[in-house]
N, C-alpha and C positions, 0 to 999 in steps of 0.2 A: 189910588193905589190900595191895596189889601196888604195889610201889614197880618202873618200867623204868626201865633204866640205858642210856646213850645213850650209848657214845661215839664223838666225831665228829671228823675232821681235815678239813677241807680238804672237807667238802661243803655248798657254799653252794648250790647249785646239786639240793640235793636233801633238804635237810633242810623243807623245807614239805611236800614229800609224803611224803615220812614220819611228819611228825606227822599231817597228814591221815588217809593210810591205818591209823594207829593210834588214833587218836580216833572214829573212826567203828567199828572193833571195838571198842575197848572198854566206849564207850559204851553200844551195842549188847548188849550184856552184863551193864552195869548196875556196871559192877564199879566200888571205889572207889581209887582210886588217886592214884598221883604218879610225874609223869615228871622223868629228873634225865638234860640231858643236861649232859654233861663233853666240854668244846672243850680240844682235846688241843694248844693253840698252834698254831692253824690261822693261816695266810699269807694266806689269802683275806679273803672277809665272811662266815664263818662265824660269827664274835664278834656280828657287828651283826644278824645275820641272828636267832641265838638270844636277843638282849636282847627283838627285837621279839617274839617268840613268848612270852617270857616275862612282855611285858606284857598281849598277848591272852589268856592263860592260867593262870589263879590254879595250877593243876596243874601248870605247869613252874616249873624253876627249874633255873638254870646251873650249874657248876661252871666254872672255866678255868683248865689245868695251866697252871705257871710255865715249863715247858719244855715239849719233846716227847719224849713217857713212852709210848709206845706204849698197844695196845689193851688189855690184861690190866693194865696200870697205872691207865688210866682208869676201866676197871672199877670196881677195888678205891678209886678216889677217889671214885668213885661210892657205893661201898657203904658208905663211912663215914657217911655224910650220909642213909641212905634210912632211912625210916620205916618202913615196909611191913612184915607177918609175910612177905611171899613177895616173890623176888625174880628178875627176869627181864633178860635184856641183849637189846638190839635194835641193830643196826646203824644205822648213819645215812645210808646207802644207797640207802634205799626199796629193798630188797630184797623186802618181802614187801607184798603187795594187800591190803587188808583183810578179801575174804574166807578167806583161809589165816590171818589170826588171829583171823579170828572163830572158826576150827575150833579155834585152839588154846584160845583163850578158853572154847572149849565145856565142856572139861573143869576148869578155873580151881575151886580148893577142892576137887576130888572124889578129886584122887589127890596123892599127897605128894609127887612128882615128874614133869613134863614134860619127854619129851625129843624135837625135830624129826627127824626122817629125811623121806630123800628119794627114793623108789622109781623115780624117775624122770631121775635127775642125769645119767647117761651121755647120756638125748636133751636135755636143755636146756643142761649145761655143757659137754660134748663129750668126747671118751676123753681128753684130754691131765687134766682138774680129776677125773674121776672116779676114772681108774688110782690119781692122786695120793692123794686121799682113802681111796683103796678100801685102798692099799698102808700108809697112817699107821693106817687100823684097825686092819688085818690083823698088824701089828706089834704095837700096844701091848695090843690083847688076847691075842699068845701072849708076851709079856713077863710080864704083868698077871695070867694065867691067868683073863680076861674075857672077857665072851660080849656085849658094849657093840655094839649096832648102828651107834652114828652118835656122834663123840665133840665135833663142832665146831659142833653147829647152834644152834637157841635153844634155852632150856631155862628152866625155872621152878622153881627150887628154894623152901622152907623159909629164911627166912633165919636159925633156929634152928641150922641145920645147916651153914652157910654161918662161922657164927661160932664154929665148934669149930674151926675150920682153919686154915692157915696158906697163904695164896696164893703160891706163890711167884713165879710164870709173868709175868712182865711186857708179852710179844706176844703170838700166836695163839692158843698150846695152852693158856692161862689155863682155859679151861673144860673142855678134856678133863682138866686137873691137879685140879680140884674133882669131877667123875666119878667118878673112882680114888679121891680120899679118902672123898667122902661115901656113894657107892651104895650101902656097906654098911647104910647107917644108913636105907634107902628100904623099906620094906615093899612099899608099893604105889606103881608108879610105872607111865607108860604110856610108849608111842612113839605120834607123832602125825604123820601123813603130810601133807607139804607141800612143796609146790612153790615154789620162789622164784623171782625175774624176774628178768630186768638190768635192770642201774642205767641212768639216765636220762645222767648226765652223767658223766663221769670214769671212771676202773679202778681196778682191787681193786689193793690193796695188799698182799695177802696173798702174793703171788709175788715180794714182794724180798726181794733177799740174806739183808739181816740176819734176815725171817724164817725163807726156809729154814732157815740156818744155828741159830736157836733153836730151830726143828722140832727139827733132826738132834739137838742136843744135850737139846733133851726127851725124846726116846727112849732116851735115854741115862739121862737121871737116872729115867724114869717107874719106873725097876727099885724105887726105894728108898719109893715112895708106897703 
């Protein structure tokens, strides 16, 4: 079973098409699953928004932090709770159409790790998000001594593999920090090219402060992973 982990602040306004555009891939697919999103103390009707989907949907079920724990926090409260042998994070953004996860779906059991890449990021996010991205690779694989194409996108791990580890990442870089620990442990694992949209309603959150600031200080620690 593929257990997706959802965490979501403050997207009321986007959290229906999201689950839409994910129910239609993975349906499509046939695949058995459970979706867990984790309301991270959203301000909004994020709360009331995800109760109702939960009752349209024997497949979801909520989680809601008692504070606001960021994104790699919500994760890991996710993961406590997931059933699944395999385990996947999707943004609550509707970043991705259903047919780019239908692509990823495609490969779903055949490789022992999925990882997104984006061949196309400089014309859809523009040079200011690409340089960005391109420069936090470019770092933590010659810290790393890694040859990681893409450290921040979706990904679908083993959740075998997931539970040898220690997470420590509580914002952004939570999943390139499971990267570093677990890749060793991937035989076979692909890259899966995919394109993502802008979001409908609101902006990323990945450009504040606090997370640059854990950025910087992830590259700092990725030395010891």
């Amino acid at each position: 079973m593929l257990s997706i982990i959802i965490p979501a602040y403050n997207e009321e306004k986007n959290l229906h098409n999201t689950l839409n555009n994910l129910e239609e891939a993975i349906n499509s697919k046939f695949i058995n699953h459970e979706i867990i999103i984790v309301d991270d103390c959203s301000t909004d009707n994020s709360s009331q928004i995800i109760n109702e989907l939960c009752k349209k949907n024997r497949n979801i079920i909520s989680i809601k932090n008692s504070k606001n724990l960021g994104f790699g926090s919500s994760f890991k409260n996710g993961l406590k709770v997931a059933k699944g042998d395999w385990i996947m994070m999707l943004q609550g953004d509707n970043a991705w159409n259903s047919d780019n996860l239908k692509k990823l779906y495609s490969y779903y059991n055949e490789r022992d790790l999925l990882i997104q890449i984006n061949s196309k990021m400089l014309s859809e996010r523009g040079f200011f998000r690409w340089s960005i991205s391109k420069v936090f690779t470019i770092l933590l694989n010659l810290f790393r001594k890694k040859k990681i194409k893409y450290y921040n996108g979706l990904q679908i791990h083993k959740k075998e593999y997931l539970n040898k580890i220690k997470i420590e990442e509580s914002q952004y870089c939570f999943q390139a920090e499971i990267l570093l620990k677990t890749i060793k442990e991937y035989d076979n694992f692909k890259y899966v090219d995919m394109q993502s949209q802008s979001r409908d309603y609101g902006y990323s959150k990945a450009f504040k402060l606090k997370n640059i600031l854990s950025t910087l200080q992830f590259l700092i620690k990725s030395q010891k992973y």
